[in-house]
C-alpha positions as CSV (number, residue, x, y, z in Angstrom):
1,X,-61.4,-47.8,65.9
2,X,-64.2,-48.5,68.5
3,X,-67.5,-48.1,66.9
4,X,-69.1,-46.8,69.7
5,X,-66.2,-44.5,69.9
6,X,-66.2,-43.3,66.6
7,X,-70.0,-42.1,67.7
8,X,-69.1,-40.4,70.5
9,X,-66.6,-38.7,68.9
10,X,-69.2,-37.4,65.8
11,X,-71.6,-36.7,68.2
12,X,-69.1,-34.2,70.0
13,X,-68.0,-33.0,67.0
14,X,-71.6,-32.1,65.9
15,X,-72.1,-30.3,69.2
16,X,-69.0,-28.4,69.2
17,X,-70.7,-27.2,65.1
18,X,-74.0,-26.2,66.8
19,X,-72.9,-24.8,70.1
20,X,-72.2,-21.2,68.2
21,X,-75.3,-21.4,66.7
22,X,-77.2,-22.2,70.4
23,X,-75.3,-19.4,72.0
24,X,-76.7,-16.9,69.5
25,X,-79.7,-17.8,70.1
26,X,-79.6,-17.3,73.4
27,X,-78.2,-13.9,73.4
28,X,-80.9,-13.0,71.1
29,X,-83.3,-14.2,73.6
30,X,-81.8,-11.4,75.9
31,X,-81.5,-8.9,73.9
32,X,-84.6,-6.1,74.2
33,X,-86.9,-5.7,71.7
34,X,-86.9,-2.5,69.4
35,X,-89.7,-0.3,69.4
36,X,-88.7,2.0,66.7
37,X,-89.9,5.4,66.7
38,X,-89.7,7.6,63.1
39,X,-91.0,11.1,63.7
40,X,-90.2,14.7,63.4
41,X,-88.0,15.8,66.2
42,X,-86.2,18.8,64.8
43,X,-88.7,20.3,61.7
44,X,-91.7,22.0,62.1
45,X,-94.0,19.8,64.0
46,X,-91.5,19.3,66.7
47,X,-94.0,19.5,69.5
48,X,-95.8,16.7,67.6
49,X,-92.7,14.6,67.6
50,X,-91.9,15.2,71.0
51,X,-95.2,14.1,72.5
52,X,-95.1,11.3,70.4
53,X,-92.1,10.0,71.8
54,X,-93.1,10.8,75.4
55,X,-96.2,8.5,75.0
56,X,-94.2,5.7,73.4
57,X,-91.7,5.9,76.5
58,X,-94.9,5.8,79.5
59,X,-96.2,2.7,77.8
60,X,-92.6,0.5,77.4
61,X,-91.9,1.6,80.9
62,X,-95.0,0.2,82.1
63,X,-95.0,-3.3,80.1
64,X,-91.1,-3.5,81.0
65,X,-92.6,-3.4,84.6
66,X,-94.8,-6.0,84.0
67,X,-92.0,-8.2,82.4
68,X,-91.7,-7.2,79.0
69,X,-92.9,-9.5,76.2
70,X,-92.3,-13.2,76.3
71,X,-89.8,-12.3,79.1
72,X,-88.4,-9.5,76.7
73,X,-87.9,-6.2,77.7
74,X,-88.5,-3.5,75.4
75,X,-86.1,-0.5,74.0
76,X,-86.8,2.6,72.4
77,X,-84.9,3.6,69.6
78,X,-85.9,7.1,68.0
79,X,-85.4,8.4,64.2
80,X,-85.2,12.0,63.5
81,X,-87.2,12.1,59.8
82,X,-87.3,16.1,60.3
83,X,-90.2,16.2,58.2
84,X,-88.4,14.9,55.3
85,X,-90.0,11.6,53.2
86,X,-86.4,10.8,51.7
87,X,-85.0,10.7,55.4
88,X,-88.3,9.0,56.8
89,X,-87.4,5.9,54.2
90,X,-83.8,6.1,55.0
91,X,-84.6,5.6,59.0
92,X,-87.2,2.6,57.4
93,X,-84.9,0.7,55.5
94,X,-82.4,1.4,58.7
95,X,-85.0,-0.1,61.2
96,X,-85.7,-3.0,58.8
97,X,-82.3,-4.3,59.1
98,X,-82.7,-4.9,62.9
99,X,-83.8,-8.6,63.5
100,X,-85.2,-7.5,67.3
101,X,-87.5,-5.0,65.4
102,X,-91.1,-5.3,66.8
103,X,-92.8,-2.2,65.2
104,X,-92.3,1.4,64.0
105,X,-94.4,4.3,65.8
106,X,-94.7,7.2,63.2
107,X,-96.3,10.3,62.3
108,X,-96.0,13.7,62.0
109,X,-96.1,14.8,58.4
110,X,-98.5,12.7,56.6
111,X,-96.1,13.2,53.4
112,X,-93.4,11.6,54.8
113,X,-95.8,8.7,56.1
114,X,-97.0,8.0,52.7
115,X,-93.4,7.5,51.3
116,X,-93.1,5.2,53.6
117,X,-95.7,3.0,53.4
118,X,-94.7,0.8,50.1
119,X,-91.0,0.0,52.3
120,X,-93.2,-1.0,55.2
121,X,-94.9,-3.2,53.1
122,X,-91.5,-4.4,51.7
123,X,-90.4,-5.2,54.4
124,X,-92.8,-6.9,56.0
125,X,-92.5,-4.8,59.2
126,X,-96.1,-3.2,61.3
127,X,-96.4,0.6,61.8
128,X,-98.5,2.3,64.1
129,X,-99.6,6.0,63.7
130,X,-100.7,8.1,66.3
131,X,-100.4,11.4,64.5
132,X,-101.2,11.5,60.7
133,X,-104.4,12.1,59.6
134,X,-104.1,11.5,55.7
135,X,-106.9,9.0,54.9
136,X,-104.7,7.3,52.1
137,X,-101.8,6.1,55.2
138,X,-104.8,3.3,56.0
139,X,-106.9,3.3,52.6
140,X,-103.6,2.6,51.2
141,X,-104.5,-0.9,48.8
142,X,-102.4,-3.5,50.2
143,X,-103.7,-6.7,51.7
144,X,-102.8,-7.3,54.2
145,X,-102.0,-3.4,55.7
146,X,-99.6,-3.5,57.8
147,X,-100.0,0.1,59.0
148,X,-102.7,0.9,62.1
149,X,-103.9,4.6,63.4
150,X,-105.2,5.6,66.4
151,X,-106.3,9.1,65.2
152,X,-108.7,11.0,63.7
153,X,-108.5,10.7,59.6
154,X,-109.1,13.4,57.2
155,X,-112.4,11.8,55.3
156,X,-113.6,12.2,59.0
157,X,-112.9,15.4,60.0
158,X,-113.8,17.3,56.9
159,X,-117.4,15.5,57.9
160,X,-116.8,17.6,61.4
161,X,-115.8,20.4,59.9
162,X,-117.9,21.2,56.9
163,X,-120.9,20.5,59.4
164,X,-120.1,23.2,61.6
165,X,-119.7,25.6,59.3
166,X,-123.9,24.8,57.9
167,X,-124.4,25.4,61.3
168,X,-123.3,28.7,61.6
169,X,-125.7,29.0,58.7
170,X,-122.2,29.2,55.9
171,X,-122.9,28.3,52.3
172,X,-119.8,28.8,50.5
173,X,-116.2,28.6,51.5
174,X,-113.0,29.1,50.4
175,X,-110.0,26.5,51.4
176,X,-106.6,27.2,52.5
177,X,-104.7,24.1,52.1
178,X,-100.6,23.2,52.9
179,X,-99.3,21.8,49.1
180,X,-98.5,19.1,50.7
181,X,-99.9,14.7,50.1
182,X,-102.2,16.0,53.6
183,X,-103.2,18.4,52.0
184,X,-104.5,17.0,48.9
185,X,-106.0,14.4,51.4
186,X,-108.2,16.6,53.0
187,X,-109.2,18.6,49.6
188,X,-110.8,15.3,48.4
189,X,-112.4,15.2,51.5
190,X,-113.7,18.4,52.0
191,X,-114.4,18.2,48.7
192,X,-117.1,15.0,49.1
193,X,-118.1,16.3,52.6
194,X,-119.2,19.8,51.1
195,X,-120.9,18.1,48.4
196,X,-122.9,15.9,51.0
197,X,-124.3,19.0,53.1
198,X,-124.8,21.1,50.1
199,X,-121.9,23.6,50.8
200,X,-120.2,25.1,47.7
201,X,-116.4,25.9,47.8
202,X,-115.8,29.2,46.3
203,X,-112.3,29.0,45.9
204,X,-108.6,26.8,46.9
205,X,-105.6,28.3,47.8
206,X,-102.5,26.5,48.7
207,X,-99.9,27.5,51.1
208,X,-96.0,25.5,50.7
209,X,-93.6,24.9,54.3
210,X,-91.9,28.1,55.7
211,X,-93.7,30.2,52.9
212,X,-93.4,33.8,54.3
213,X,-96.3,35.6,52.1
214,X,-100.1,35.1,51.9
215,X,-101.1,38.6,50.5
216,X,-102.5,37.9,47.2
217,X,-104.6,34.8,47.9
218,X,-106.1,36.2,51.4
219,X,-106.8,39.7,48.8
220,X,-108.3,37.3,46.2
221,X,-110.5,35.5,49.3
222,X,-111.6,39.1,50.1
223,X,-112.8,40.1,46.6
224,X,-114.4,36.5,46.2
225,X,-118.2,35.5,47.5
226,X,-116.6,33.5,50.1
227,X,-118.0,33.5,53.2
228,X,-115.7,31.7,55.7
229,X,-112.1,30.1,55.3
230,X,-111.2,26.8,55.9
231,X,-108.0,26.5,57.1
232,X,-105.8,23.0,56.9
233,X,-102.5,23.7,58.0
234,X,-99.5,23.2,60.4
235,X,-98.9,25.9,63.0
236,X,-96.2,27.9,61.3
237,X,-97.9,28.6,57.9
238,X,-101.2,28.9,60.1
239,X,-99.7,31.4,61.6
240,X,-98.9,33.5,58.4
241,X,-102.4,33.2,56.8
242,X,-103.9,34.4,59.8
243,X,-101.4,37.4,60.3
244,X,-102.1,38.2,56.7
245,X,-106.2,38.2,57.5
246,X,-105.6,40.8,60.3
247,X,-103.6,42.4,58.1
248,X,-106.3,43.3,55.5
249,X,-108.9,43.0,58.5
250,X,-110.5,40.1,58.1
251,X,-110.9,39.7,61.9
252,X,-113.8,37.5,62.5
253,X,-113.2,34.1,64.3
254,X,-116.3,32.2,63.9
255,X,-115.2,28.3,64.6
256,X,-112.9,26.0,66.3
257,X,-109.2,25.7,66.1
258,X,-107.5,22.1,67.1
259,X,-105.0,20.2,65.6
260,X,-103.9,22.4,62.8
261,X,-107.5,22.8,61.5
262,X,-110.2,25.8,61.4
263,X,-113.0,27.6,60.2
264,X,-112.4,31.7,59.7
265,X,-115.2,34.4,58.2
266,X,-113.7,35.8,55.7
267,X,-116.0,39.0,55.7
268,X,-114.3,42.1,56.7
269,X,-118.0,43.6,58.2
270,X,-118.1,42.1,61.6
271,X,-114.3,42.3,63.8
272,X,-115.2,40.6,66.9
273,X,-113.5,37.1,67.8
274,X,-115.3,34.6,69.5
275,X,-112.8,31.6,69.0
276,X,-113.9,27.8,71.0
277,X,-110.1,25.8,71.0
């Protein structure tokens, strides 16, 4: 056979081997990019979830009207972790197996964020957080951190809070925390903060999801030498500890209240409310 022919013919056999892999390439090239979205739409911090997702959609519409990313548009795909860590790694491991995957927006709970964080890692893939406030989701010891927030975190809004309460001339507290990894985030910080400004805490109580009951601890805040509560909790069990405080008439609202966070007197002697959200 020819020798030139016998070219031609290996050189249309190897294109015939790499056209598949060409084509696939090119399909990838159109295919959207995933903006993956892991967040609580369906627990108790479904407001949170909700506004999350809402933000995430106004900003891909906007770069999708510019023309995408490297000519890419971009695609929303939303996880429900219902405030769940086992479901939050279930929806990570299920986002890491898409090879369009640009990044995971997460958040609401903080627990379920910090189960997350060693399969992010694994995984090589970038989180951001707009709603999470545990300090250990960035202080979180791996080089490099894959994981970004664009809120407020715990260490700094104890600082916030702590130094309001010296300003309405408070000198010992007692804290009301949710048992949850938040939590215990912000008792370590409230903890250094109150140390700082020379603030003693009297007393910690801790409050679990969907508890129904906070008559003994808001009796045993009563009875203490604590002068104002410090609250650290989502809405629903914020909602029970404060029923419980009218309950036994501990009425007076001497702070702010934003974001699941707030500072209560916890002396029965003055009932008005004068409340700043």
């Amino acid at each position: 056979m020819d020798c030139k022919l016998m070219r031609l013919i290996a050189l249309l056999l190897f294109l015939v081997t790499m056209l598949p892999l060409f084509s696939s390439n090119a399909a990838s090239q159109a295919e959207p990019l995933i903006i993956g979205i892991d967040a609580d739409f369906t627990a108790v911090a479904v407001e949170g979830g909700m506004a999350i997702k809402k933000g995430v959609e106004l900003a891909v519409d906007e770069i999708n009207a510019r023309g995408g990313v490297l000519g890419r548009n971009l695609k929303i795909v939303a996880k429900d972790h219902r405030g769940n860590p086992a479901r939050g790694l279930h929806n990570i491991d299920s986002f890491a197996k898409d090879p369009n995957l640009l990044a995971v927006i997460g958040g609401v709970h903080t627990p379920v964020v910090l189960a997350e964080i060693e399969a992010i890692h694994k995984n090589d893939l970038l989180m951001l957080v707009p709603w999470a406030a545990g300090t250990p989701i960035i202080d979180n010891g791996f080089s490099p951190n894959n994981i970004f927030r664009v809120s407020v975190r715990d260490s700094e809004a104890a600082s916030v809070m702590i130094d309001h309460a010296k300003q309405l001339g408070i000198s010992r507290i007692a804290l009301v925390l949710e048992r949850t990894g938040w939590g215990r985030s912000n008792l370590t910080s409230l903890k250094q903060a109150a140390a700082e400004k020379g603030l003693s805490i009297s007393s910690i109580h801790w409050i679990n999801w969907q508890q129904k009951n906070f008559s003994d601890d808001i009796s045993a805040i009563k009875g203490s030498d604590a002068e104002a509560i410090l609250l650290v909790t989502n809405v629903p069990e914020g909602v029970v500890v404060l029923d419980e405080m009218a309950q036994q008439d501990i009425a007076s609202i001497l702070g702010n209240l934003s974001l699941g966070y707030c500072i209560r007197a916890a002396s029965a002697k003055t009932r008005h409310a004068n409340c700043e959200i």
